[in-house]
PyMOL Python script that loads the backbone (N, CA, C, O; Angstrom):
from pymol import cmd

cmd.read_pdbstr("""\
ATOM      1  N   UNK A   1       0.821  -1.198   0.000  1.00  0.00           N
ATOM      2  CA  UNK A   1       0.000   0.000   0.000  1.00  0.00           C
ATOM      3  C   UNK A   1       0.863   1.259   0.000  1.00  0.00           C
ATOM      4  O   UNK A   1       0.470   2.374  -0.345  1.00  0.00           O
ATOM      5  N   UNK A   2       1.908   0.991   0.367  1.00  0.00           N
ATOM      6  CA  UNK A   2       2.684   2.313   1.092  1.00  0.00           C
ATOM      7  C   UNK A   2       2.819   2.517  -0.815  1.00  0.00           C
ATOM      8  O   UNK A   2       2.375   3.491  -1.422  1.00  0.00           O
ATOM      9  N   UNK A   3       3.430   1.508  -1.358  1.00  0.00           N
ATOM     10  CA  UNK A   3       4.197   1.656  -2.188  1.00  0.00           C
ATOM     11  C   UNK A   3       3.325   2.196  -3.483  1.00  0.00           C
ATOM     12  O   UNK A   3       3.908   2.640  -4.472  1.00  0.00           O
ATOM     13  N   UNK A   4       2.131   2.137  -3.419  1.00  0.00           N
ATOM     14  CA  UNK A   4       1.363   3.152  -4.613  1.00  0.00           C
ATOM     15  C   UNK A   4       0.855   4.460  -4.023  1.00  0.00           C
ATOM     16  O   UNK A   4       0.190   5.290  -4.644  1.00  0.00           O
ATOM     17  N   UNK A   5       1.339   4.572  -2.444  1.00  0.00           N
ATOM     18  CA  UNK A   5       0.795   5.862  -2.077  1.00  0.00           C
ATOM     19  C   UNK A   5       2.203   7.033  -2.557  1.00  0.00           C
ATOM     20  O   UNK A   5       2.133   8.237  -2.801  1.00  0.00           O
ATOM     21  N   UNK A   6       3.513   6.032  -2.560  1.00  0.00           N
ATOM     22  CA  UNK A   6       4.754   6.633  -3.082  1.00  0.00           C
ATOM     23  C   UNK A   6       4.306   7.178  -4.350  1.00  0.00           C
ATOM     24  O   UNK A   6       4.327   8.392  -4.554  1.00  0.00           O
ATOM     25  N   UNK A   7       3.875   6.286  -5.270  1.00  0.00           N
ATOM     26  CA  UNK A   7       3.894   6.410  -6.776  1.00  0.00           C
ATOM     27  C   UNK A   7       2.936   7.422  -6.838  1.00  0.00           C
ATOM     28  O   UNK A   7       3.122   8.441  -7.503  1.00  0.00           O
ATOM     29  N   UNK A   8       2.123   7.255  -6.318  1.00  0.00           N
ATOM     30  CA  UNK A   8       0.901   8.420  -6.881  1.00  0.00           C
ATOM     31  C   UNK A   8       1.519   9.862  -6.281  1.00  0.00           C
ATOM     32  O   UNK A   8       1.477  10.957  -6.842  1.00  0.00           O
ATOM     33  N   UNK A   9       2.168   9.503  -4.834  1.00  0.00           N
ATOM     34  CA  UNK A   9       2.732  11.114  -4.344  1.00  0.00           C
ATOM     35  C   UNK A   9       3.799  11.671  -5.560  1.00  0.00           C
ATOM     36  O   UNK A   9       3.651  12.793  -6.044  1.00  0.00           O
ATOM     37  N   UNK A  10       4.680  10.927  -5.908  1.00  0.00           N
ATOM     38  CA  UNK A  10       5.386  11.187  -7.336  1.00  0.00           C
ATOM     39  C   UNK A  10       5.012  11.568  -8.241  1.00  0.00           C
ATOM     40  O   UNK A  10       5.685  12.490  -8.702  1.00  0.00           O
ATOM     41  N   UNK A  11       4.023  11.231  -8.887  1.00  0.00           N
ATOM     42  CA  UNK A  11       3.402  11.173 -10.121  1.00  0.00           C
ATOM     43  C   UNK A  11       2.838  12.944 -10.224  1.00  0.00           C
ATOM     44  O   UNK A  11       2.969  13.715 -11.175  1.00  0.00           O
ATOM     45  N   UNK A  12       2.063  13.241  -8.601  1.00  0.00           N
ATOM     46  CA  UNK A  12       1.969  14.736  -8.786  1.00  0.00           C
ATOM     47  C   UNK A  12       3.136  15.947  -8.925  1.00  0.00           C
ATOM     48  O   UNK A  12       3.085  17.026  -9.516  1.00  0.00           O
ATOM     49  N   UNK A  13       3.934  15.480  -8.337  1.00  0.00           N
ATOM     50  CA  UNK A  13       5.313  16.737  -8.210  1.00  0.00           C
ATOM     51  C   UNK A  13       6.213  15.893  -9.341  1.00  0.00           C
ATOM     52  O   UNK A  13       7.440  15.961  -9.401  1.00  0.00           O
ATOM     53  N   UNK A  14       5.691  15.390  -9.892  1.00  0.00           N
ATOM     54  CA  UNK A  14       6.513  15.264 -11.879  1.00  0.00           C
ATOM     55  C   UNK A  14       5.519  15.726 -12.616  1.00  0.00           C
ATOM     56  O   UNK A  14       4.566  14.975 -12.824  1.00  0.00           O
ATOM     57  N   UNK A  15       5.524  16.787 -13.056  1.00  0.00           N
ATOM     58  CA  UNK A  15       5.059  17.478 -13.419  1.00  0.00           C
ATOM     59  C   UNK A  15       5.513  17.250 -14.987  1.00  0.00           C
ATOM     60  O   UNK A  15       4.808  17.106 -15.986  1.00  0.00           O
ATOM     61  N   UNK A  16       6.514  17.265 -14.885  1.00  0.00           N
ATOM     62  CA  UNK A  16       7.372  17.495 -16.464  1.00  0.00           C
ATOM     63  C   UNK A  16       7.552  16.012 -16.839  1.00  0.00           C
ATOM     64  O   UNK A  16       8.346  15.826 -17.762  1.00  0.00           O
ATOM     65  N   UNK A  17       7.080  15.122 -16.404  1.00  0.00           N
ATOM     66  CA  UNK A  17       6.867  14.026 -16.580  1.00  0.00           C
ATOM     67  C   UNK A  17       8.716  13.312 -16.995  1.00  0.00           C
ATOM     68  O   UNK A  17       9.159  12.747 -17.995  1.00  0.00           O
ATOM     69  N   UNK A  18       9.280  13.664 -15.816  1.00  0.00           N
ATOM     70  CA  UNK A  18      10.962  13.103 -16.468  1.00  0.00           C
ATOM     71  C   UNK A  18      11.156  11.734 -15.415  1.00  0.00           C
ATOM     72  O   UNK A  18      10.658  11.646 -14.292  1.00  0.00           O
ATOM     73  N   UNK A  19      12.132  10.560 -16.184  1.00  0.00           N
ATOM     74  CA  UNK A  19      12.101   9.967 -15.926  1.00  0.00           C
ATOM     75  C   UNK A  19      14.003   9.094 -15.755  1.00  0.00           C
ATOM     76  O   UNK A  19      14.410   8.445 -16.719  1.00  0.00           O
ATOM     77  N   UNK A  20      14.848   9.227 -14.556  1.00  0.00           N
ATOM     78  CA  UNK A  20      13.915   9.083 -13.175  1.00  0.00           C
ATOM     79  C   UNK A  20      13.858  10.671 -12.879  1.00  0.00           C
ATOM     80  O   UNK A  20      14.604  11.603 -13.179  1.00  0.00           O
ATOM     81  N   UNK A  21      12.509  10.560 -12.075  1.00  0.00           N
ATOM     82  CA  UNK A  21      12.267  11.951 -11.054  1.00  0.00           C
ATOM     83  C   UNK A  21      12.427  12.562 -10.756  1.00  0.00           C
ATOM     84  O   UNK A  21      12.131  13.713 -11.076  1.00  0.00           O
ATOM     85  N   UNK A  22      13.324  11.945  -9.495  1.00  0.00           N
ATOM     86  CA  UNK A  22      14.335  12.077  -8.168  1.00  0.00           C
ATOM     87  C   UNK A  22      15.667  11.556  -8.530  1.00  0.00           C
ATOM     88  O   UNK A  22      15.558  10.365  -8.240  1.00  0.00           O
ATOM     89  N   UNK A  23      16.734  11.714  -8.940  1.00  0.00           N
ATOM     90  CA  UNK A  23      17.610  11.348  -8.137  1.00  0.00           C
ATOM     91  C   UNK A  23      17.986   9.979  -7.048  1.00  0.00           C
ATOM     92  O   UNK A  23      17.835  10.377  -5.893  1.00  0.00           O
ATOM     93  N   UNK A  24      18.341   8.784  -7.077  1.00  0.00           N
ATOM     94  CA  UNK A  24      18.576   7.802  -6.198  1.00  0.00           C
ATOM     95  C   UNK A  24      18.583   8.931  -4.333  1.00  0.00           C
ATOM     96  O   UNK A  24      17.692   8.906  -3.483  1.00  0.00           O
ATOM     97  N   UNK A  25      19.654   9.599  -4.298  1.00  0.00           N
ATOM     98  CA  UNK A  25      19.807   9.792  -3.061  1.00  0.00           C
ATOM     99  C   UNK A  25      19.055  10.501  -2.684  1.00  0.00           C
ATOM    100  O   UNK A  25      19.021  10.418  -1.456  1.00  0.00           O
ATOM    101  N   UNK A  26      18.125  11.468  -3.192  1.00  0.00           N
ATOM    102  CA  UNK A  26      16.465  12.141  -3.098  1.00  0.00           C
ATOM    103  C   UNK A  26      15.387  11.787  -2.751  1.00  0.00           C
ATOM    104  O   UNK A  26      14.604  12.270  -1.934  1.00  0.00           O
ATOM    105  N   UNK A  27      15.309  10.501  -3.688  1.00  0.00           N
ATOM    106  CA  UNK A  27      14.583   9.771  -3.427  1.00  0.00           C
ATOM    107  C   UNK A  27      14.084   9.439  -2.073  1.00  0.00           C
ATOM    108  O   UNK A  27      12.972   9.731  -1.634  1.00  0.00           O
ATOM    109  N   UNK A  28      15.056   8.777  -1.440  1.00  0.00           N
ATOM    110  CA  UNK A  28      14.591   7.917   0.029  1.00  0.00           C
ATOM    111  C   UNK A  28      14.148   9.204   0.958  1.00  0.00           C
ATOM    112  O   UNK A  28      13.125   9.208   1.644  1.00  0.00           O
ATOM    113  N   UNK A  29      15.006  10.205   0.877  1.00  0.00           N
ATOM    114  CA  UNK A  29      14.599  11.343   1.365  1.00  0.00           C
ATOM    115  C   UNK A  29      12.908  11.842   1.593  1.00  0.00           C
ATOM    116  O   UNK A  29      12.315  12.119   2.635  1.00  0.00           O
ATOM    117  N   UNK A  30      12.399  11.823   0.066  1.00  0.00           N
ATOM    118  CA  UNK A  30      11.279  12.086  -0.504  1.00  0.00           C
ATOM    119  C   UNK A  30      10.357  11.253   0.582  1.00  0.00           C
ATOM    120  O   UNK A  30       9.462  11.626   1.340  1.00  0.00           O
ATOM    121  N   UNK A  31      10.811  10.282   0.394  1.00  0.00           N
ATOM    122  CA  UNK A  31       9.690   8.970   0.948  1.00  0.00           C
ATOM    123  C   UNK A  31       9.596   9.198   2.232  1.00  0.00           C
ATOM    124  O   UNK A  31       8.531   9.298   2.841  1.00  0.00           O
ATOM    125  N   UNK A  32      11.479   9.354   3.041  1.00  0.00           N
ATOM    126  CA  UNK A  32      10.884   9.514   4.486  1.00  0.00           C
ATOM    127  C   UNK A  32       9.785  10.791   4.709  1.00  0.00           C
ATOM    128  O   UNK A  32       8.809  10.588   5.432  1.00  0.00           O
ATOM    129  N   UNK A  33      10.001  12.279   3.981  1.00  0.00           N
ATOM    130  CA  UNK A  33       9.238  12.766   4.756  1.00  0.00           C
ATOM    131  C   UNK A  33       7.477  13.470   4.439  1.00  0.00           C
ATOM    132  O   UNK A  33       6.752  14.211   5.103  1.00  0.00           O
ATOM    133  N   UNK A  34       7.310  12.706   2.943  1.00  0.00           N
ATOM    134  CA  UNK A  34       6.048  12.168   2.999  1.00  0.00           C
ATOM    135  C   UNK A  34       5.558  10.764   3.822  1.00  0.00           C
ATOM    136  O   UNK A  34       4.357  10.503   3.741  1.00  0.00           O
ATOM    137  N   UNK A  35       6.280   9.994   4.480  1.00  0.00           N
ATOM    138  CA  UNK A  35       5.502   8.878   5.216  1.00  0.00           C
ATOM    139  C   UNK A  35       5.482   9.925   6.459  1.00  0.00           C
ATOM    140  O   UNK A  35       4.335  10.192   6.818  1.00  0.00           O
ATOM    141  N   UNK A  36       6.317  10.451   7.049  1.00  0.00           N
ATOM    142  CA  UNK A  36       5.962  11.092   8.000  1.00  0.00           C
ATOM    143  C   UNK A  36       5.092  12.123   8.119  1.00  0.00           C
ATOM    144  O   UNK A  36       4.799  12.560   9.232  1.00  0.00           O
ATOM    145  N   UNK A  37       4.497  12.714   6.803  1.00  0.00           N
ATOM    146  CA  UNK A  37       3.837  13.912   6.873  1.00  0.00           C
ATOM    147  C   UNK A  37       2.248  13.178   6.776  1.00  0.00           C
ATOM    148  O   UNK A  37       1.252  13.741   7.231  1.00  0.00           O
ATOM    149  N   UNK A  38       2.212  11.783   6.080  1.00  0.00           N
ATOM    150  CA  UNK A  38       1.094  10.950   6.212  1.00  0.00           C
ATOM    151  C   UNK A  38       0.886  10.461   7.983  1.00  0.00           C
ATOM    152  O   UNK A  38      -0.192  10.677   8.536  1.00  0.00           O
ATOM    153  N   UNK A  39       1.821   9.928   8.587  1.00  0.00           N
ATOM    154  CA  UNK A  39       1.683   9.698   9.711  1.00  0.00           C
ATOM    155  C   UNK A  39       1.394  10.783  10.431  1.00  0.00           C
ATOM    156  O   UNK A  39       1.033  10.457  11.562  1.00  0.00           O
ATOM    157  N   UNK A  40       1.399  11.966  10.252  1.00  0.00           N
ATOM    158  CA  UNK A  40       1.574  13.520  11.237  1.00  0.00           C
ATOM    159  C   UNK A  40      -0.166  13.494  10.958  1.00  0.00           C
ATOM    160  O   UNK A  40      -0.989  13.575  11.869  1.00  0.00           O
ATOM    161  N   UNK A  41      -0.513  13.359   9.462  1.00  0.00           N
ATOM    162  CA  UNK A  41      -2.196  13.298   9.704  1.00  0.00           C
ATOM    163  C   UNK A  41      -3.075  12.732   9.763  1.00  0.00           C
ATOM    164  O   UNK A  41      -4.258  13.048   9.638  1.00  0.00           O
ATOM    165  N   UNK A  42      -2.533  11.703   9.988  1.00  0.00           N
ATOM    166  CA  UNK A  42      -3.170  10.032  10.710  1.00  0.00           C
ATOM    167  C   UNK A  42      -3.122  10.405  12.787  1.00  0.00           C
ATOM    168  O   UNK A  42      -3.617   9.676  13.646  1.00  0.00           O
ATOM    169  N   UNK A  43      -2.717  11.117  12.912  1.00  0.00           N
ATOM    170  CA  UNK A  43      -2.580  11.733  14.037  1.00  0.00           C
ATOM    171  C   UNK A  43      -3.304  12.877  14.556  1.00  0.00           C
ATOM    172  O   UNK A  43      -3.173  13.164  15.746  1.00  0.00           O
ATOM    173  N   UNK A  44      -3.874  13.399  13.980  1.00  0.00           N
ATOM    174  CA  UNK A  44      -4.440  14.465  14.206  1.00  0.00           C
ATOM    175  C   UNK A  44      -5.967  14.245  14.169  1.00  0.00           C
ATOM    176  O   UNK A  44      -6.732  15.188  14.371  1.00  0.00           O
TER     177      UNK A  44
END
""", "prot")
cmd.dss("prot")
cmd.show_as("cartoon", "prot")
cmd.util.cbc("prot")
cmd.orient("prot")
């Protein structure tokens, strides 16, 4: 689940549709702090 909530969060901020995206070392970045910004409003 996590992993199409990644793709779809991607899919909006590629805009320019390039492929890859991110960057490898961006990437994981990306992910930690959209899972955390999902967890921050699973919290609230």
């Amino acid at each position: 689940m996590i992993d199409t909530q990644v793709k779809d969060i991607l899919e909006k901020f590629n805009v320019k549709n390039k492929s890859p995206f991110l960057p490898q070392k961006a990437y994981r970045s990306f992910i930690e702090r959209n899972i955390s910004v999902i967890n921050d409003e699973k919290s609230l």
